[in-house]
TIVO-2410 file (N, C-alpha, C; in nm, 3 decimals):
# residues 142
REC num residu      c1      c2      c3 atome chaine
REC   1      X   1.633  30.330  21.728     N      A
REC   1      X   1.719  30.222  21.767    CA      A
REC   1      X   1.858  30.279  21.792     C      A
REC   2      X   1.914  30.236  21.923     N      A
REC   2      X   2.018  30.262  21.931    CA      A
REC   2      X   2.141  30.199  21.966     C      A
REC   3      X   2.211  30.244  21.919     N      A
REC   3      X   2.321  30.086  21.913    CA      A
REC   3      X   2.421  30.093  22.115     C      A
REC   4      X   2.424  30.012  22.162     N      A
REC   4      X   2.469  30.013  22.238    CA      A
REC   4      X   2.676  29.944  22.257     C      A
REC   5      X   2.714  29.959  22.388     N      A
REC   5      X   2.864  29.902  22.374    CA      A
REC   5      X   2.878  29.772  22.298     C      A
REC   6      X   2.776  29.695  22.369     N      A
REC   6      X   2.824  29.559  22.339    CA      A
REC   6      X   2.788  29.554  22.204     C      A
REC   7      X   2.700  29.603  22.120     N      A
REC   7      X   2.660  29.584  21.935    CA      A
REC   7      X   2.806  29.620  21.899     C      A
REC   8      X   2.856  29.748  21.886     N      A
REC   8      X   2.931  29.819  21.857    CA      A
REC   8      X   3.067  29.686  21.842     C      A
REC   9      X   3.051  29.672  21.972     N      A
REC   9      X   3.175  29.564  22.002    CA      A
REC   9      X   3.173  29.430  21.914     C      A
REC  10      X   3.078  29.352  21.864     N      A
REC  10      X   3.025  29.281  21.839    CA      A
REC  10      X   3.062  29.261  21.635     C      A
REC  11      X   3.005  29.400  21.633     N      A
REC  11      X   3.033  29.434  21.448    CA      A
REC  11      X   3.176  29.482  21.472     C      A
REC  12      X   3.270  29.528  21.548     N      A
REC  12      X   3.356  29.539  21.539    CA      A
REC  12      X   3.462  29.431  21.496     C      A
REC  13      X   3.411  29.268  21.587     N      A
REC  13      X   3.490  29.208  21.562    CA      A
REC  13      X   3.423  29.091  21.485     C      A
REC  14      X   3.322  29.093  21.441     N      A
REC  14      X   3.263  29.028  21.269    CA      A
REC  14      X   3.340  29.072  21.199     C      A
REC  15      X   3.373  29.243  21.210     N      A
REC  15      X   3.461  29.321  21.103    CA      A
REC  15      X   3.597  29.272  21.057     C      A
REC  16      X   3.620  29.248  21.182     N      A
REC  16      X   3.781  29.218  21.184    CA      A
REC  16      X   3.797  29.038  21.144     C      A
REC  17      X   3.707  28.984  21.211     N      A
REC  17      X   3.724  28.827  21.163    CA      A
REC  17      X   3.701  28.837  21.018     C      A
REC  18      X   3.629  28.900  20.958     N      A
REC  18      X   3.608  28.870  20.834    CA      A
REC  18      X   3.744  28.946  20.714     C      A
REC  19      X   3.772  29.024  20.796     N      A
REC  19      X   3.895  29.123  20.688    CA      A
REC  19      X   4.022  29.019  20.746     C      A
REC  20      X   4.005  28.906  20.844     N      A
REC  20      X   4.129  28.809  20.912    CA      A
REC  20      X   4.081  28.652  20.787     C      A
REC  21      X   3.970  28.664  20.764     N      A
REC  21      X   3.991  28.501  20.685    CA      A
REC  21      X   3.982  28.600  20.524     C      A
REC  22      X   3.907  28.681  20.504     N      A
REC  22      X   3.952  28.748  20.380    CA      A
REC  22      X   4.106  28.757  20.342     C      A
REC  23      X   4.181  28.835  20.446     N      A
REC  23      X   4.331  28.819  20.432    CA      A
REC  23      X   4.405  28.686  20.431     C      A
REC  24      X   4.345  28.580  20.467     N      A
REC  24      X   4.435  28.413  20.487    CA      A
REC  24      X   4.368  28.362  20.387     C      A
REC  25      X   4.256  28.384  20.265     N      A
REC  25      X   4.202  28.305  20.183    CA      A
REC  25      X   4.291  28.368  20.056     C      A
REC  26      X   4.315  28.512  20.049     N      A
REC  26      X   4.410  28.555  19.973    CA      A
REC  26      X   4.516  28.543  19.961     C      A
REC  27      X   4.590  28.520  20.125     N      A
REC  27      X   4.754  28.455  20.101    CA      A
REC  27      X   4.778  28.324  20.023     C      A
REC  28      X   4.703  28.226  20.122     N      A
REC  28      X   4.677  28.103  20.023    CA      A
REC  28      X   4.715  28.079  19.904     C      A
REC  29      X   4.579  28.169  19.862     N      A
REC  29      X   4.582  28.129  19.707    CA      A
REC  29      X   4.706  28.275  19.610     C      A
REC  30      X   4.742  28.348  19.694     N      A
REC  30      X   4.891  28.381  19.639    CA      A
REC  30      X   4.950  28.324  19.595     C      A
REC  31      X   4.995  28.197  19.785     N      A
REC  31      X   5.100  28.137  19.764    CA      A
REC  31      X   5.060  27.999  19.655     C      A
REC  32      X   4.938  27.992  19.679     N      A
REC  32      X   4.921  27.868  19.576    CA      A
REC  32      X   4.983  27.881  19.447     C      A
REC  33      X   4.943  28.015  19.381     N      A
REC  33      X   4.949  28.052  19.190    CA      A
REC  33      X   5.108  28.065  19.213     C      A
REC  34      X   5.181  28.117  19.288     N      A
REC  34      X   5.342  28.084  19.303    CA      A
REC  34      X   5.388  28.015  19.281     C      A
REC  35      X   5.348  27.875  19.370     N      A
REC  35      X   5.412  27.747  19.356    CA      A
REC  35      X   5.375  27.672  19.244     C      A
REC  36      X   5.250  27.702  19.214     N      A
REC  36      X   5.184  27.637  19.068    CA      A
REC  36      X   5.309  27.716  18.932     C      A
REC  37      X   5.291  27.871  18.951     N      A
REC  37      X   5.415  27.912  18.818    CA      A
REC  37      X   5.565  27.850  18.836     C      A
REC  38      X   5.614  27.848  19.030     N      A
REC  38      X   5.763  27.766  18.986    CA      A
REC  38      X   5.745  27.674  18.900     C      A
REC  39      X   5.618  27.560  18.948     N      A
REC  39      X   5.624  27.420  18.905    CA      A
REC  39      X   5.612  27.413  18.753     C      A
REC  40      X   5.538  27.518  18.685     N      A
REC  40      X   5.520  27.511  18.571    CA      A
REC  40      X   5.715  27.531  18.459     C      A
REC  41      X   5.730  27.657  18.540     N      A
REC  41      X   5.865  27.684  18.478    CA      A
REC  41      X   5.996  27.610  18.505     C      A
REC  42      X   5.986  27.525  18.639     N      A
REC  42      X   6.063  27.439  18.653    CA      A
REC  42      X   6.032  27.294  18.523     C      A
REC  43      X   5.947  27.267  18.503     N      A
REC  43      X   5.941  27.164  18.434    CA      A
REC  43      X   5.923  27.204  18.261     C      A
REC  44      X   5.935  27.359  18.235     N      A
REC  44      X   5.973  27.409  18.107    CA      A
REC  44      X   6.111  27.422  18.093     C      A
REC  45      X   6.187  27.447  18.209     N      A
REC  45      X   6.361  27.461  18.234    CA      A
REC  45      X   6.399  27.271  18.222     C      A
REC  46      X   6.308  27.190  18.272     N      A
REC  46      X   6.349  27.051  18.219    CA      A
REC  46      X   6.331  27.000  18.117     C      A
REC  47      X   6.244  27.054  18.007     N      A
REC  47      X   6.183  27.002  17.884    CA      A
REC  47      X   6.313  27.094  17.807     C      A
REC  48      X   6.371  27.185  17.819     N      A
REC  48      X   6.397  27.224  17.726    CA      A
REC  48      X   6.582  27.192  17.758     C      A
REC  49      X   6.634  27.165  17.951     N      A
REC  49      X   6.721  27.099  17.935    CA      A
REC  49      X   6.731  27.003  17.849     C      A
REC  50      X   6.606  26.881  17.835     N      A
REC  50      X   6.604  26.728  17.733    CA      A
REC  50      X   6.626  26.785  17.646     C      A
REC  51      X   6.587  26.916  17.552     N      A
REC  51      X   6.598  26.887  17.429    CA      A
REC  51      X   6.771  26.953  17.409     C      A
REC  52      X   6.806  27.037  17.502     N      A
REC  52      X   6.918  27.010  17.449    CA      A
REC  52      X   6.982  26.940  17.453     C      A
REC  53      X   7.003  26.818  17.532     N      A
REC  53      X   7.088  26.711  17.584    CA      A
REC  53      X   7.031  26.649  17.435     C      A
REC  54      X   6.974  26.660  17.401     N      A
REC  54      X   6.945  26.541  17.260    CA      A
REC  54      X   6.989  26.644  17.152     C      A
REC  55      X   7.029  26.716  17.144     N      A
REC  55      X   7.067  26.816  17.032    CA      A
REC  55      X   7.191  26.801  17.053     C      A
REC  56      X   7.281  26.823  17.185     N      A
REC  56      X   7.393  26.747  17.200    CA      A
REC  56      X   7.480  26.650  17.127     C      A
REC  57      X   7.373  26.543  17.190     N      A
REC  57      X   7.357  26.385  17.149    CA      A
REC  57      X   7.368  26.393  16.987     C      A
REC  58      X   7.271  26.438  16.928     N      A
REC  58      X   7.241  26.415  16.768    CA      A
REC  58      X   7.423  26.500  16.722     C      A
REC  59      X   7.411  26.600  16.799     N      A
REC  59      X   7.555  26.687  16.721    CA      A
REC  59      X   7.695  26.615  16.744     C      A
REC  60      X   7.730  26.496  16.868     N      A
REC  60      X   7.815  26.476  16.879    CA      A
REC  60      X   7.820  26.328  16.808     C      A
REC  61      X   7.710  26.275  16.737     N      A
REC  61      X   7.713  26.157  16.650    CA      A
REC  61      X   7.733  26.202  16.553     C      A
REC  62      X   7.697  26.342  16.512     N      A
REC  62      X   7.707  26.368  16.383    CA      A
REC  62      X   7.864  26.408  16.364     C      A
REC  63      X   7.900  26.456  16.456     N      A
REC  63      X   8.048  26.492  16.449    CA      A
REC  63      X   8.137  26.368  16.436     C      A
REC  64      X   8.087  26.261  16.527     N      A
REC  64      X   8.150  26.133  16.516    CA      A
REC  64      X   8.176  26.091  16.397     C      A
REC  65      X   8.058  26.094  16.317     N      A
REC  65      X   8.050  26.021  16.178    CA      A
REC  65      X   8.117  26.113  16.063     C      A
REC  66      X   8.090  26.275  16.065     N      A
REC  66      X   8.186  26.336  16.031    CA      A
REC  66      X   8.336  26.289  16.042     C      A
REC  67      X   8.435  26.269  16.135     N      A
REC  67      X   8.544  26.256  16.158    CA      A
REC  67      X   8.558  26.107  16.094     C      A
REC  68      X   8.473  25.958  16.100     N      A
REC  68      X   8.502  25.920  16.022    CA      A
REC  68      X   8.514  25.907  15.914     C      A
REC  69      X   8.390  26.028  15.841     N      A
REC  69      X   8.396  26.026  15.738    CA      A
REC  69      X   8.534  26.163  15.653     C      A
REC  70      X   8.621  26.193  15.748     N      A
REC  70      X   8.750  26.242  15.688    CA      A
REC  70      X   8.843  26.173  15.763     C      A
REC  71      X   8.819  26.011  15.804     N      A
REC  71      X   8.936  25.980  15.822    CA      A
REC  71      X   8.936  25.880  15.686     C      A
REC  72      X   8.840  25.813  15.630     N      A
REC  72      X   8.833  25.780  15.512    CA      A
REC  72      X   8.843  25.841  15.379     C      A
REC  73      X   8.840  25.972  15.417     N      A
REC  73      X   8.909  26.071  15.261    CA      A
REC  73      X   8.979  26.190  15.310     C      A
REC  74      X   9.085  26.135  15.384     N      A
REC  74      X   9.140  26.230  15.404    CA      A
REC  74      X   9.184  26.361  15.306     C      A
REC  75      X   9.162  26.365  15.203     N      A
REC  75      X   9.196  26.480  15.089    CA      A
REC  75      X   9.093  26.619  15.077     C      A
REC  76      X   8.975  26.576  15.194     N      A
REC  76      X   8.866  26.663  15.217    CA      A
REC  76      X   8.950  26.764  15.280     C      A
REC  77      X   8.925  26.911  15.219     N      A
REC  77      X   8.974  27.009  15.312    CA      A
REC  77      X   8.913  27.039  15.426     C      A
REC  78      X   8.931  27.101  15.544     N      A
REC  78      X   8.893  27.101  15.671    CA      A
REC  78      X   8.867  27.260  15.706     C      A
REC  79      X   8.711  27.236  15.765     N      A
REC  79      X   8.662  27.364  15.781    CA      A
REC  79      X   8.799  27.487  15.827     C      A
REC  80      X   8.771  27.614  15.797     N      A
REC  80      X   8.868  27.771  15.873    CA      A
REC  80      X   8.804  27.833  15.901     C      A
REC  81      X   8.839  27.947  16.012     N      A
REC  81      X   8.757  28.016  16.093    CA      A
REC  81      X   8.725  28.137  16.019     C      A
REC  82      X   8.694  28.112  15.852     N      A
REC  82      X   8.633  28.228  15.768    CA      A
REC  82      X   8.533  28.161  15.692     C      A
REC  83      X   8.516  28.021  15.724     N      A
REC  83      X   8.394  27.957  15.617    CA      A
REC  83      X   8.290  28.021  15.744     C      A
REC  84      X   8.180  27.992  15.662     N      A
REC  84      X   8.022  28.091  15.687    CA      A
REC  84      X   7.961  27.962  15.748     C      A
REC  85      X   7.871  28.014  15.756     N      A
REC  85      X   7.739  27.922  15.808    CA      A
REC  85      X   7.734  27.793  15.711     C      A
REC  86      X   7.722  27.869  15.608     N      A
REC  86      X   7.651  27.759  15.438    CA      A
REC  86      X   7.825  27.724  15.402     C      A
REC  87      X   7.819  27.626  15.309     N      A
REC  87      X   7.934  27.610  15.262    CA      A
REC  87      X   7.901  27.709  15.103     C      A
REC  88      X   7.985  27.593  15.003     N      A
REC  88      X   7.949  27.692  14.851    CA      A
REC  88      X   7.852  27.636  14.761     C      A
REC  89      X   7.782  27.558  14.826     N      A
REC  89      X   7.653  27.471  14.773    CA      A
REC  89      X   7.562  27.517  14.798     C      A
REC  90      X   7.553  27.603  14.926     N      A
REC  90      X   7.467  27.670  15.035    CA      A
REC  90      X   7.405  27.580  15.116     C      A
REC  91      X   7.454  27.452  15.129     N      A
REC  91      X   7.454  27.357  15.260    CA      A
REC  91      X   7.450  27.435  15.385     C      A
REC  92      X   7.363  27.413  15.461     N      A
REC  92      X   7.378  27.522  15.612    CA      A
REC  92      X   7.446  27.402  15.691     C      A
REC  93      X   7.527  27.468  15.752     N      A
REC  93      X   7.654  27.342  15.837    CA      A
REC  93      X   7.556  27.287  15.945     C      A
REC  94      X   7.579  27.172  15.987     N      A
REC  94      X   7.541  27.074  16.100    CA      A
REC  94      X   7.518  27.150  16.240     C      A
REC  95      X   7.617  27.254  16.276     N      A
REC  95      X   7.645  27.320  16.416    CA      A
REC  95      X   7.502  27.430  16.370     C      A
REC  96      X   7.503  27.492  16.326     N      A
REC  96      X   7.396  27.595  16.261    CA      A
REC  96      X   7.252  27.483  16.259     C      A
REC  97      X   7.254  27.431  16.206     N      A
REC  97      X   7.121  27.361  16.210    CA      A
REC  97      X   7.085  27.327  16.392     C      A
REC  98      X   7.170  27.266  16.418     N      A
REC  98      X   7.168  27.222  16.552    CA      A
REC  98      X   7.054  27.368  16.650     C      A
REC  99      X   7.146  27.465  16.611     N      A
REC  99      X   7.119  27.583  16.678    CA      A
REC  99      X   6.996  27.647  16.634     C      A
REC 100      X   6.954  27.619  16.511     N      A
REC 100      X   6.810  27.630  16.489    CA      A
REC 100      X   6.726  27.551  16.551     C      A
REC 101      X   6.731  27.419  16.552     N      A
REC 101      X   6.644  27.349  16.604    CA      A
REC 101      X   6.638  27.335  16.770     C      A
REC 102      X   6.722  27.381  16.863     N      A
REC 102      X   6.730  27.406  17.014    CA      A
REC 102      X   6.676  27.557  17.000     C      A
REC 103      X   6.707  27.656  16.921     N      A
REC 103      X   6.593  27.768  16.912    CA      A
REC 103      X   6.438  27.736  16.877     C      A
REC 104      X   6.400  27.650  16.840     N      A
REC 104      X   6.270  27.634  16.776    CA      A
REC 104      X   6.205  27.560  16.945     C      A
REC 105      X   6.274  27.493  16.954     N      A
REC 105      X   6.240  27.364  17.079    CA      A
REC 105      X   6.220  27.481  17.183     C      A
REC 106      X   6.303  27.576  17.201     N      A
REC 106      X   6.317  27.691  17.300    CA      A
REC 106      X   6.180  27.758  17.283     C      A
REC 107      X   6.174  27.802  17.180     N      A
REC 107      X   6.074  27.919  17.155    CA      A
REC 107      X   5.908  27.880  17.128     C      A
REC 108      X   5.899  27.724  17.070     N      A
REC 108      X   5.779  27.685  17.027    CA      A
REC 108      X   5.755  27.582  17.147     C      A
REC 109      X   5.866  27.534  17.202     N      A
REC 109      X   5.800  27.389  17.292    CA      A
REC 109      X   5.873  27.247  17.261     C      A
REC 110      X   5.865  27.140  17.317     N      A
REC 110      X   5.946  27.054  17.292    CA      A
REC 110      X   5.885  26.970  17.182     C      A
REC 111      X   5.759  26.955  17.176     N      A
REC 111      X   5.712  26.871  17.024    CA      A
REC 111      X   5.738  27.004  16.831     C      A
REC 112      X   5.801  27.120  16.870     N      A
REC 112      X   5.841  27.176  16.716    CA      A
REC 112      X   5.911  27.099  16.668     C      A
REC 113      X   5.919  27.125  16.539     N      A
REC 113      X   6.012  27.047  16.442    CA      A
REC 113      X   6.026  27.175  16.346     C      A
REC 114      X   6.158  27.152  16.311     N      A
REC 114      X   6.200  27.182  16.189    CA      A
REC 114      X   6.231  27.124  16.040     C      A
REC 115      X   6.178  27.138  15.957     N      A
REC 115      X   6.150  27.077  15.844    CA      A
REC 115      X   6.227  27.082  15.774     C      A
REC 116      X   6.256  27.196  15.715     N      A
REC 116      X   6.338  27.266  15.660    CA      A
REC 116      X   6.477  27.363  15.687     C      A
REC 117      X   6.583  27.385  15.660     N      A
REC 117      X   6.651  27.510  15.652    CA      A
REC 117      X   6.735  27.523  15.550     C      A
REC 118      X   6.700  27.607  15.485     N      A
REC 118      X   6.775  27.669  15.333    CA      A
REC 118      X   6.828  27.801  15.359     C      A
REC 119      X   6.944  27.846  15.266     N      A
REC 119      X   6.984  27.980  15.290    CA      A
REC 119      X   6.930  28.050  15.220     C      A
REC 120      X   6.906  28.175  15.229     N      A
REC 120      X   6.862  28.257  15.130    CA      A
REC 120      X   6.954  28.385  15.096     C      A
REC 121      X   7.009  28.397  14.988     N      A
REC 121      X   7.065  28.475  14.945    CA      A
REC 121      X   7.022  28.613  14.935     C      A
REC 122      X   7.053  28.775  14.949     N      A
REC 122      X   6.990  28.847  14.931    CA      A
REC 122      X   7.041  28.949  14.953     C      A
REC 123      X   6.992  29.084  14.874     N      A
REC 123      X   7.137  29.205  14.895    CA      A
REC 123      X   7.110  29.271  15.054     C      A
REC 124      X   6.989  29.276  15.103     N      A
REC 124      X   7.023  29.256  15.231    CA      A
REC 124      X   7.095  29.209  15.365     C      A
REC 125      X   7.109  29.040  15.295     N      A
REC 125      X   7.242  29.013  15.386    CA      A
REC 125      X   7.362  29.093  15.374     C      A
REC 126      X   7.389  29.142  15.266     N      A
REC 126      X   7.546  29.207  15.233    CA      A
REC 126      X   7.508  29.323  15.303     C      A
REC 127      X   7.425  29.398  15.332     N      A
REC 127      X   7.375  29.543  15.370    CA      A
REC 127      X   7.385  29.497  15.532     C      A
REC 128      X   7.342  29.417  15.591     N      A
REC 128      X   7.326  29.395  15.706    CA      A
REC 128      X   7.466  29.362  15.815     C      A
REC 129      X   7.560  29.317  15.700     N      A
REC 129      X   7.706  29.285  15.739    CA      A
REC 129      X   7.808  29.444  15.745     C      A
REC 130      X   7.747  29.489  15.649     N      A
REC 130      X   7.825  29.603  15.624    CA      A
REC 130      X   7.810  29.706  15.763     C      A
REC 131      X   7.652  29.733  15.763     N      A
REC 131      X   7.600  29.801  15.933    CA      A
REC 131      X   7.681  29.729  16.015     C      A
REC 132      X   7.694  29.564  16.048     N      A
REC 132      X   7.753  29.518  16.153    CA      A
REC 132      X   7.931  29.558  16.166     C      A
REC 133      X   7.958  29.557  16.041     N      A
REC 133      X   8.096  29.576  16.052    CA      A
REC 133      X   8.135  29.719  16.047     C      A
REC 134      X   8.069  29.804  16.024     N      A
REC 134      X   8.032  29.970  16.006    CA      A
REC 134      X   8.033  29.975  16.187     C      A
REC 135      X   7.979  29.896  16.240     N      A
REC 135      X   7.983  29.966  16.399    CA      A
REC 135      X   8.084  29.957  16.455     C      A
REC 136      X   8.218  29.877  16.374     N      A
REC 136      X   8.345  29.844  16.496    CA      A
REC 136      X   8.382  29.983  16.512     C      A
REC 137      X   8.431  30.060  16.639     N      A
REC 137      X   8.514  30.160  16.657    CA      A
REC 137      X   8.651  30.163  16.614     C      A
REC 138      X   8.699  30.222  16.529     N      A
REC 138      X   8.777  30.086  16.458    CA      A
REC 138      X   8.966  30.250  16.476     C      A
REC 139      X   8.902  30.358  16.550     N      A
REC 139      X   8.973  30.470  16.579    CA      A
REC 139      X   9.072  30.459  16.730     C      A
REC 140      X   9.210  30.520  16.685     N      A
REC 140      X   9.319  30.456  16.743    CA      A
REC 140      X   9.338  30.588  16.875     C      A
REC 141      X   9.325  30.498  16.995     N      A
REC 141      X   9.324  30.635  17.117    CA      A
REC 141      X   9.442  30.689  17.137     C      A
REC 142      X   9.491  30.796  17.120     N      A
REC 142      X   9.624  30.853  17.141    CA      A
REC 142      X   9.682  30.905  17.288     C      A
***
């Protein structure tokens, strides 16, 4: 058997039609899984805008009610830019909590919750401050 022009010609362009819808069934569905991941991450960039707009919300009522509650005792001293996170009860402040729970919402999804947050004391924290404050360059350029 021998193959003549016109066969030749023939599987040539089966060849090519088929490597032409092979190539357009693959763009497709490229472009499909594309638009499917924007859509997915666009509407993870909106779930997690809501939750901060409500972390917002919750922090600027809480601040509200804060302020009334030192305009009614006024003899409360007022936070300085050397109090910590915790006060001396080890209360973790309102702004700190806030920031845990828009990390949790961030990292787990918009239905996490946080239950809890307590401080924990430990000679590690003091070790960990010391490294941080151990790195200032703290040497005078002449």
């Amino acid at each position: 058997m021998t193959l003549h022009g016109t066969d030749l010609i023939a599987i040539a362009g089966l060849v090519a039609a088929g490597s032409a819808l092979g190539y357009a069934f693959l763009w497709w569905r490229v472009r499909a899984l594309i638009t499917e991941r924007q859509l997915k991450t666009a509407d993870q960039i909106g779930a997690l805008d809501d939750a901060i707009r409500a972390m917002e919300t919750r922090l600027a009522e809480h601040q509200l009610a804060s302020s009334i509650e030192l305009q009614q005792a006024p003899d409360v001293p007022l936070a300085t830019e050397s109090d910590s996170a915790t006060d001396e009860n080890g209360v973790i402040a309102p702004e700190m909590q806030a920031a845990i729970a828009a990390a949790a919402v961030a990292a787990l999804g918009r239905n996490a919750v946080v239950q809890s947050v307590r401080a924990v004391t430990s000679p590690w924290t003091q070790q960990g401050r010391v490294l941080v404050q151990g790195g200032h360059n703290l040497r005078v350029r002449r």
